[in-house]
N, C-alpha and C positions, 0 to 999 in steps of 0.2 A: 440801127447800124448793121450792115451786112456784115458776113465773117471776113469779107478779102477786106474791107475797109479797117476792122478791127484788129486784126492782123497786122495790117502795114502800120495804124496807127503805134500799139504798142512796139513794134519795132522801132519804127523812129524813136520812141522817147527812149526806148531801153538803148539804142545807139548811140542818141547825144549824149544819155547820163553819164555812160561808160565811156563814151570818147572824152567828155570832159574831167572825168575821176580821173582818167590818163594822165591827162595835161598838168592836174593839183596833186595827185599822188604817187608817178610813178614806181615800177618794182625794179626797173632796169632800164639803161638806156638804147633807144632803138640804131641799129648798124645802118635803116636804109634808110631816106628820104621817106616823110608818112606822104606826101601827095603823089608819089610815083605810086607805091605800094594799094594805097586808097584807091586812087583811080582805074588801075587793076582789079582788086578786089570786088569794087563797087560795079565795074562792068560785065565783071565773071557773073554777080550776084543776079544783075538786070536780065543777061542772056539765058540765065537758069530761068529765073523765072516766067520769061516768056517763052522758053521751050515746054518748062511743065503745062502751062496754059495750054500749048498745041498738043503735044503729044498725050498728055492725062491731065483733059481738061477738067473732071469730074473730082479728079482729088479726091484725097482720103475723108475729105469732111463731105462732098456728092455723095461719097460709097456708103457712108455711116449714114445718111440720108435715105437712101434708099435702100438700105437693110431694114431700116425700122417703117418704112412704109409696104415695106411688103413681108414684113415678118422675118426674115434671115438672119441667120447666127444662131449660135449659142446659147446669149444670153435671151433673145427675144422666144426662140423655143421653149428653154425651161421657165422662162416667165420672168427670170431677174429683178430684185428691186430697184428702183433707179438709182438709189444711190450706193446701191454696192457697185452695180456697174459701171458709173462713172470712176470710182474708186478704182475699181478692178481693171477698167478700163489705161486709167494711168499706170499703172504698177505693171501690166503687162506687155503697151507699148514704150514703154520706156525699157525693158530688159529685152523687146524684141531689138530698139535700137544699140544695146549693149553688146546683147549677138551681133547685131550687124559688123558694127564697129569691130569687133574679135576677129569674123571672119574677112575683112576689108585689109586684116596684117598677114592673113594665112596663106590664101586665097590669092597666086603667084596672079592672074590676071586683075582680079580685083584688086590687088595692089598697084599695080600699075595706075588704077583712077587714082583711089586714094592716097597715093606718092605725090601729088596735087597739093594736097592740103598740108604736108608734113616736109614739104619741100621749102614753107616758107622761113627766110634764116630769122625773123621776129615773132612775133607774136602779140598780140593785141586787139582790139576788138573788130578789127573788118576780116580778121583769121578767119572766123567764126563762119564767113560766107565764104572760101572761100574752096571749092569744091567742085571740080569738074562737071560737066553737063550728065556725062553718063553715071556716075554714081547719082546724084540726083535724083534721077529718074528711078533707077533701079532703087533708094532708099524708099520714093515714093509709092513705087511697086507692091514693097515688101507688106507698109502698111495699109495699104488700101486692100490688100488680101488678107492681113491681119485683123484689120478691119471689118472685114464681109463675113468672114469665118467666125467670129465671134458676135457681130450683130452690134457694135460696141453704140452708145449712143452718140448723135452729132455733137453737144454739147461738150460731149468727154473730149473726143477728138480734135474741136478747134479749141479747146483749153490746154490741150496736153500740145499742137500746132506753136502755140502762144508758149506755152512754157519750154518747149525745146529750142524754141528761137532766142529768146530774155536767157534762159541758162548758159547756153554756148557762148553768149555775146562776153556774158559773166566771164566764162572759167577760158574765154581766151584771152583776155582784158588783159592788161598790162600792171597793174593794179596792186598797191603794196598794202593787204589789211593788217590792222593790228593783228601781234598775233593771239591775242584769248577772242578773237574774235573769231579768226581762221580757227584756230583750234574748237571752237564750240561751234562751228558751222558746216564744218568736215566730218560731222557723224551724221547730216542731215540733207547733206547740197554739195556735189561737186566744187569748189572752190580753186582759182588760178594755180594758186601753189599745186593742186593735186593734178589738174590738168596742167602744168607747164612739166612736170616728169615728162609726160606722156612724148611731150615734144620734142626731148632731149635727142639730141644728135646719136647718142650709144642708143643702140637696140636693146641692149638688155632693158634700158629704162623704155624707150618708148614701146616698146612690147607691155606695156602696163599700165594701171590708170585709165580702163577705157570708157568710163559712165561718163553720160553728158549730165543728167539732173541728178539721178539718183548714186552714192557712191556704195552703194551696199552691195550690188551683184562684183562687184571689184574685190570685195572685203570677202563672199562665201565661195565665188569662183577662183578665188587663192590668187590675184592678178596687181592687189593692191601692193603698191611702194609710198611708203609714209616722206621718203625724202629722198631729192638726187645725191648723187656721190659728190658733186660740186656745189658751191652757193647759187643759191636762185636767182641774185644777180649777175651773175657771170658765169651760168653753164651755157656751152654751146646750145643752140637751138639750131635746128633743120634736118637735111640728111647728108651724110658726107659724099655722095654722091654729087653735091650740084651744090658749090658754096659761092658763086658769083652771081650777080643782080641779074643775070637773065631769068633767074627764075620768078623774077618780078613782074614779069611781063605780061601781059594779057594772050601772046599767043603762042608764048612756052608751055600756057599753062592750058593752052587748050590740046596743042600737039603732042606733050610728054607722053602722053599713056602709050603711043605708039610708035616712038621712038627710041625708050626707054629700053635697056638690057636689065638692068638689076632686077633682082627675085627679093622677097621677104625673107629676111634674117628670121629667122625664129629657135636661133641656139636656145635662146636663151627663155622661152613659152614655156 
């Protein structure tokens, strides 16, 4: 099975599971129509992907491909064992994507893309995709150079690919777990409640919480909030900047970044 194949596959299944836990266990009730929002989401998600495909068509798993067939990086220099690599591999792109995230709030133009994603007034699991073309790009950028600079192996990269996709779908889910469950999973995996702060309408809250898989760089970079100030079924979610269904749109959400006045709040960083 090739990696784009395996890839999509486990998507799809991590999509239906989560969309159907939705349906059996909600955490909150949704304010918009899900096939207005879906439809949206799902064609933002198509257009990313066939823009990666043209503009870096090599992707981060081509570049860890052809590190290691010509020696490049880090790890292939000093010799690396494979499976520290792999290891090391995940632990490092996953804090590269932490930074990212950090700087996507700081970073007055880079928020503009990112205001995309945090603009929407739900949360659920087609959130998860739901991400301007230009950040895309530029998220892809970051690890494909993180990638080459460290030599990282192909393997690592379409497993860490696969689990950044299954995790987001996770921690934007709509999703009410027990809670010794949540509580025993939150020292080991991003989980809803930890990412639904993130989402909160007040800045002070969504200025925190920014791990997609791992919550530990949250917890040592001093960024972590254990709970919002409101109940998690009825904190606001979005930005106070845009509370009407346009921003459900497919071509609000392609426009915003450059229509957009507001700068990132960061009183409170």
């Amino acid at each position: 099975m090739s990696e784009s194949v395996l890839r999509l596959s486990c998507f799809a299944g991590v999509f239906v599971l989560m969309a159907l836990w939705e349906q059996t266990a909600p955490c909150r009730p949704l304010s918009m129509p899900r096939l207005q929002r879906w439809l949206s989401h799902l064609g933002l998600a198509i257009l990313n992907t066939g823009l990666l495909r043209v503009v870096l068509p090599l992707a981060a798993v081509g570049i860890a491909e052809i590190a290691q067939s010509r020696s490049w990086g880090l790890f292939n220099v000093l010799i690396v064992p494979q499976a520290l690599a792999i290891v090391g591999s995940l632990i490092v792109l996953d804090f590269v994507i932490y930074g990212q995230h950090v700087l996507m709030h700081v970073v007055p133009w880079l928020w503009r893309l990112h205001q995309v994603h945090h603009a929407d007034l739900d949360l659920d699991v087609t959130t998860a995709i739901r991400f301007h073309p230009a950040e895309m790009v530029l998220s892809m950028g970051l690890k494909m150079a993180t990638v080459a600079i460290l030599g990282m192996p192909p393997f690592a990269v379409a497993t860490f690919e696969i689990l950044l996709n299954a995790s987001a779908m996770f921690n934007h889910s709509n999703i009410a777990l027990p809670p010794k469950l949540e509580q025993g999973l939150k020292w080991i995996l991003v989980t809803p409640n930890m990412h639904r702060i993130h989402h909160s309408i007040k800045p002070e809250e969504s200025n925190r919480n920014f791990g997609f898989n791992l919550p530990w760089w949250d917890h040592w970079c001093g960024t972590y909030q254990a709970q919002p100030s409101e109940a998690h079924t009825t904190m606001p979610l979005g930005l106070a900047q845009y509370r009407s269904n346009t921003v459900e749109r497919l071509g609000w959400m392609l426009l915003a970044p450059f229509q957009a006045k507001i700068q990132p709040d960061l009183q409170d960083f």
